[in-house]
C-alpha positions as CSV (number, residue, x, y, z in Angstrom):
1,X,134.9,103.5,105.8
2,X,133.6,105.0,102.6
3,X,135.7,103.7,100.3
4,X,135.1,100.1,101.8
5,X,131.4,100.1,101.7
6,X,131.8,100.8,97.8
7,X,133.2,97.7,97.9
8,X,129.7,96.2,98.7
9,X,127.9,98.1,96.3
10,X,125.7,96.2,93.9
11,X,122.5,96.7,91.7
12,X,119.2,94.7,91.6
13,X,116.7,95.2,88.8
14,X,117.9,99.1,88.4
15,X,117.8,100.0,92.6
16,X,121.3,100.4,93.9
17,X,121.9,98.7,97.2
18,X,124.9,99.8,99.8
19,X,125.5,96.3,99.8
20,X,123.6,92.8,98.5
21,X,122.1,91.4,102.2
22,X,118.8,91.2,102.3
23,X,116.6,89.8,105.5
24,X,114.2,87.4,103.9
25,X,110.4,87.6,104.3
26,X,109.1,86.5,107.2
27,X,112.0,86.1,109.2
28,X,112.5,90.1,109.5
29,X,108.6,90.7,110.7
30,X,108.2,94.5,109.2
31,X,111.4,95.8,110.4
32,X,111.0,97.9,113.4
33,X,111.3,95.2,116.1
34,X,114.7,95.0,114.8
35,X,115.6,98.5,114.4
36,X,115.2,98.2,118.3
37,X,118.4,96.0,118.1
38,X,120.6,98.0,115.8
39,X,120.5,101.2,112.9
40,X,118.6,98.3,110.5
41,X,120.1,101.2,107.4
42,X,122.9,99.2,107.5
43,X,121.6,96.6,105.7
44,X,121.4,96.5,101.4
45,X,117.2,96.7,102.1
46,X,114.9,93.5,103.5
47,X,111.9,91.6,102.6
48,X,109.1,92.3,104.7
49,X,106.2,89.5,105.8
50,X,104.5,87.3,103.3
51,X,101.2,89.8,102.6
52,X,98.2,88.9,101.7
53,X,94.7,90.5,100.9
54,X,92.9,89.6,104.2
55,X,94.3,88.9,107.4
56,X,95.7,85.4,108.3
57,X,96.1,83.9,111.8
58,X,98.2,81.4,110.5
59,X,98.2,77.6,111.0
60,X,97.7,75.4,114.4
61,X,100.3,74.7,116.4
62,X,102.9,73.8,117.0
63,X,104.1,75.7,113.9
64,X,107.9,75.4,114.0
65,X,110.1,71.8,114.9
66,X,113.9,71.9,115.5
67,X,116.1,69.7,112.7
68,X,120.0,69.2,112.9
69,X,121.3,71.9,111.1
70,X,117.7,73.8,110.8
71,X,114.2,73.9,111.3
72,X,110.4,73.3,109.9
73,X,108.2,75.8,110.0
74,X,104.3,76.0,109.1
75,X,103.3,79.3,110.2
76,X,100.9,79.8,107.3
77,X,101.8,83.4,106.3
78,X,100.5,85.0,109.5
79,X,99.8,88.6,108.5
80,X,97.3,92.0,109.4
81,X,96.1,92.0,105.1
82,X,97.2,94.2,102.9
83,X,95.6,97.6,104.1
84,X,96.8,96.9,107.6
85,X,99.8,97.0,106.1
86,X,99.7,100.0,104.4
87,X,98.4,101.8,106.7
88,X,99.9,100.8,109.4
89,X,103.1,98.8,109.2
90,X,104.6,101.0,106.4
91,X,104.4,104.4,108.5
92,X,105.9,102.7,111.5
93,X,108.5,101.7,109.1
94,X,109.3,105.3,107.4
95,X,110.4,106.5,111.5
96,X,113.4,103.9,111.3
97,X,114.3,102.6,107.6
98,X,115.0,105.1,105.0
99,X,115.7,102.7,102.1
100,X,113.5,101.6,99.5
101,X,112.0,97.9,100.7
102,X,110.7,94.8,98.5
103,X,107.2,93.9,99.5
104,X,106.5,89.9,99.6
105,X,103.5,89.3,98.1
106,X,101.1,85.8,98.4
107,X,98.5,85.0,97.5
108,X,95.4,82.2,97.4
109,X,94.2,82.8,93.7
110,X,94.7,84.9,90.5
111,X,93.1,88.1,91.5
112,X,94.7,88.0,95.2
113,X,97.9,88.3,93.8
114,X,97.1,91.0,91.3
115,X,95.3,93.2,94.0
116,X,97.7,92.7,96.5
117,X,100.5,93.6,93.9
118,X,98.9,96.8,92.8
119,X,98.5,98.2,95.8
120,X,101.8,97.8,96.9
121,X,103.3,98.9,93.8
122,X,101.7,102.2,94.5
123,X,103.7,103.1,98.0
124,X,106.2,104.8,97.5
125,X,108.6,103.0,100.2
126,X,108.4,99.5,98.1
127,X,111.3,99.5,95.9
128,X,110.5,95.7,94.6
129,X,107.6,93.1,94.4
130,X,108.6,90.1,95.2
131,X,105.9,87.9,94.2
132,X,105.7,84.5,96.4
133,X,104.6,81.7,93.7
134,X,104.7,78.9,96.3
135,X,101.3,79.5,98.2
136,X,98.4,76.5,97.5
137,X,95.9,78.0,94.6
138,X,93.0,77.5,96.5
139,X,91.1,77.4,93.1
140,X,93.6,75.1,91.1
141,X,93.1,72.3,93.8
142,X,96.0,73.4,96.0
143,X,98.7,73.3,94.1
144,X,101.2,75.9,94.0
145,X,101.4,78.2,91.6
146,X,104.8,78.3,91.3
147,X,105.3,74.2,90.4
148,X,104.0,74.2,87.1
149,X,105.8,76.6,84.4
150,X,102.3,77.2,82.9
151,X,100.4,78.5,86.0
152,X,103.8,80.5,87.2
153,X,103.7,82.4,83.4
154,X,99.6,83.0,84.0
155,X,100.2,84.9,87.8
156,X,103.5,86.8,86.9
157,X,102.0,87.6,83.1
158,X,99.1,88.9,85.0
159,X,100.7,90.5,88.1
160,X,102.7,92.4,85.5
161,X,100.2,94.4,83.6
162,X,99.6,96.0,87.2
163,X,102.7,96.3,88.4
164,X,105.5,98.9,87.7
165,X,108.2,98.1,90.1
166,X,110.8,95.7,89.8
167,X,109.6,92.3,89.8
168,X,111.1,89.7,91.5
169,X,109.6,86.2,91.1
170,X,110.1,83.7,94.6
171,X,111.1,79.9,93.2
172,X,109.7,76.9,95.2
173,X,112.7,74.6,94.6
174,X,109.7,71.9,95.3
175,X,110.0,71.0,91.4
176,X,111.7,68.4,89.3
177,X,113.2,71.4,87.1
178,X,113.7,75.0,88.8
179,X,115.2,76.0,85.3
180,X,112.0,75.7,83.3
181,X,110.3,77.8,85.9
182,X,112.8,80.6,85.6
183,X,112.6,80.5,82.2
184,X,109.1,81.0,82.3
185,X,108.8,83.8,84.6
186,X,111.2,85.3,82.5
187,X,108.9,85.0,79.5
188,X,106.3,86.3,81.5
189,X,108.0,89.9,82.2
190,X,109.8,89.0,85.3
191,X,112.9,91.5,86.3
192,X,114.6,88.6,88.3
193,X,113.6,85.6,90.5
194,X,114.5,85.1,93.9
195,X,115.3,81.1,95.3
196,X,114.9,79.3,97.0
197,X,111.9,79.0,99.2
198,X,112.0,76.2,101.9
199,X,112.0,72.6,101.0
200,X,109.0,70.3,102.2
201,X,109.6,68.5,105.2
202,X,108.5,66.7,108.3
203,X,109.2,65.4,111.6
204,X,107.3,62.5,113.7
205,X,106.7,62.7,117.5
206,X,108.0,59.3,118.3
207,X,106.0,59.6,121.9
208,X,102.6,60.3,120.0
209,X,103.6,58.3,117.0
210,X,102.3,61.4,115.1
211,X,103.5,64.5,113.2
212,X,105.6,67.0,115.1
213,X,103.7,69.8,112.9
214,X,99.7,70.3,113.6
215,X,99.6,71.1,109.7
216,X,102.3,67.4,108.7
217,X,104.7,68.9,106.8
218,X,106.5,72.3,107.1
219,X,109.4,74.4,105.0
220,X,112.5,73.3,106.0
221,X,115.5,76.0,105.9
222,X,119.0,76.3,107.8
223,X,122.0,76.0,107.1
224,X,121.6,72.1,105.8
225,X,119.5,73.3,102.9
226,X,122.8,75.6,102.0
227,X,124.1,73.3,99.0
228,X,120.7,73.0,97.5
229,X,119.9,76.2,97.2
230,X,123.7,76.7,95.9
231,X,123.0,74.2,93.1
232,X,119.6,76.0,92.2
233,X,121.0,79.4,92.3
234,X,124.0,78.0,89.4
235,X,121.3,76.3,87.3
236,X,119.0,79.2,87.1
237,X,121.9,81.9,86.7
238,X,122.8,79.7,83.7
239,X,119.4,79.6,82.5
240,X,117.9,83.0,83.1
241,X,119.2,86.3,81.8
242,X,117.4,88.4,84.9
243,X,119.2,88.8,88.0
244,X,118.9,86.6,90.8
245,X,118.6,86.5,94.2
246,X,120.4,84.2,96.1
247,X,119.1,82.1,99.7
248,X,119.0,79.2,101.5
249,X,120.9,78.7,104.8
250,X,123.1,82.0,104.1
251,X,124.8,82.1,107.8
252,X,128.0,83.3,107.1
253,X,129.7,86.3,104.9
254,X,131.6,83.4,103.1
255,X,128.3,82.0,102.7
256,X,126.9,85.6,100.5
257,X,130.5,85.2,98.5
258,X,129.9,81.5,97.6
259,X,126.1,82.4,96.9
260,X,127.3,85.4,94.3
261,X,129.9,83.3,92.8
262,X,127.2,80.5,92.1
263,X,125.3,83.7,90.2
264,X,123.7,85.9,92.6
265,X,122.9,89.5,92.7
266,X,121.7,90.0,96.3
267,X,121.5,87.5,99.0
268,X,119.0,86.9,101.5
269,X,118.8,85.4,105.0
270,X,116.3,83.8,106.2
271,X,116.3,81.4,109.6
272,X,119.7,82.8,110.6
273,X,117.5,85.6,112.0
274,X,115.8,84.0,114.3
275,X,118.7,82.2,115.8
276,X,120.6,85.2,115.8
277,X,118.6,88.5,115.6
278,X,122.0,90.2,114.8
279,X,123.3,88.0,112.1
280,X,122.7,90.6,109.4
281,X,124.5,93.3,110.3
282,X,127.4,90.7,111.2
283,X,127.7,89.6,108.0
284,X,127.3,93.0,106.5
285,X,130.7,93.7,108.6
286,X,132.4,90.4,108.2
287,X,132.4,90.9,104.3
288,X,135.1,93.4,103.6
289,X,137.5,91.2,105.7
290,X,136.3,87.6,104.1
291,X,136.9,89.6,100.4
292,X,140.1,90.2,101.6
293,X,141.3,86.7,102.3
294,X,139.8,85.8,98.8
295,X,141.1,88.6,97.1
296,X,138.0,90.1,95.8
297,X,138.3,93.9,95.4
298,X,134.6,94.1,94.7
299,X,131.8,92.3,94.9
300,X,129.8,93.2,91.7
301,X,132.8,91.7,90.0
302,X,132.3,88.1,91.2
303,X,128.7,87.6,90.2
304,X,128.4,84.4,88.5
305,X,131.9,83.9,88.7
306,X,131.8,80.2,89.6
307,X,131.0,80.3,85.9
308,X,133.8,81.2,84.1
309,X,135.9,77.9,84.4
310,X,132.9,76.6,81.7
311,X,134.0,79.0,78.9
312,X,137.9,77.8,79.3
């Protein structure tokens, strides 16, 4: 089996991985709830919960409203803080994952971020920050940091002086032009960028005549958001000269090898997860067979592939 997992093998931002799948944050809690399902050192590492400096509770409920093809969710980066975390969700996570994992970080302001960041860069089970640049700035009137190119250079310009990890910037694909973002995380010492983060979305309760979501609109994710992110992930490997990570309604190993093709390093999955808590490790064992049918002997060698047809 050896020789077939080297087939998986890829590198993001310096780390080696066994292989490119990646739980995304917030869909994986930190970890150990699913290392009661299965050995969770199968997978290439994973994305633990959106943290922030203090505690959150979250949003009102209801939180979460079914779509076709997907779901809304408002859950409003429930977490303990960061020092909870530290100090408690990080050991519990040493007894069953022996990788190095990326840290999400959010935040509400500036100095959130920056805090948060440095004191995750400093555990030594982190491998990567991935910096989430689509919370409200509390202090910029709401808007996300991660919509304008000037405010996403400030937070990663400033999150990078701290921080000596890998950085990996989260994209909001909430924007008219996710290419002028990359670009400017990029210029702002980014070591890749992850996308895309859910699209805005609502439902109405036709019974109440109201919104299905106490908070109106949600992220929306699944499998319909697939193509989207597909087209994001080709305009920003084309853009960008940092690696990228690939998500978006990832349900199927097919799904990773069309995602790395379009440019991506590593993939992540996000609301798969909670419809299947298994999907993962499926997918993790699916791949050798679905590179088979398409011929691919590795997958390192098909990054960006989708690309070359342009230089003919």
């Amino acid at each position: 089996m050896g020789e077939m997992n080297d087939r998986l093998k890829v590198n993001l931002c310096g780390i080696d991985m066994d292989n490119p799948i990646i739980p995304a944050s917030g869909t994986f809690g930190f970890g150990y709830e699913f290392a009661e399902l299965y050995d969770i050192n199968i997978l290439g590492t994973f994305s633990f919960k959106g943290t922030t400096l203090h505690p959150r509770f979250g949003n009102p409920t209801p939180r979460i409203a079914e779509c076709p093809s997907g779901m809304l969710n408002a859950v409003g980066l429930q977490n303990p803080g960061v020092d909870a975390v530290i100090a408690e969700e990080l050991p519990k996570l040493k007894t069953c994952f022996s990788k190095p994992v990326m840290a999400n970080v959010s935040g509400f302001s500036l100095d959130e971020y920056v805090e948060v960041s440095a004191k995750l860069d400093a555990e030594d089970q982190v491998g990567w920050i991935e910096l989430n640049i689509s919370c409200p700035n509390v202090h910029g009137g709401g808007m996300a940091f991660g919509t304008s190119a000037a405010s996403a250079e400030t937070v990663v310009r400033a999150v990078r002086d701290v921080v000596k990890k890998p950085l990996i910037v989260k994209l909001s694909p909430n924007v008219t032009d996710i290419t002028e973002i990359a670009r400017a995380v990029e210029a702002a010492g980014a070591d890749g960028v992850s996308l895309i983060n859910t699209l805005l979305g609502m439902r109405i309760d036709l019974r109440k005549k109201r919104p299905l979501l106490a908070n109106t609109t949600g992220g929306y994710s699944g499998a319909a958001v697939f193509p989207v992110a597909v087209r994001m992930v080709y305009q920003v490997f084309k853009a960008v000269s940092i690696p990228v990570v690939g998500m978006g309604g990832v349900s199927s190993a097919k799904d990773v090898i069309e995602m790395m093709l379009a440019g991506a390093t590593a993939v992540e999955i996000g609301a798969e997860n909670l419809r299947n808590p298994f999907a993962c490790r499926d997918i993790i064992n699916a791949l050798p067979l679905a590179m088979n049918e398409y011929r691919i002997n590795t997958l390192n060698e098909i990054i960006g592939g989708a690309h070359e047809w342009e230089k003919m």
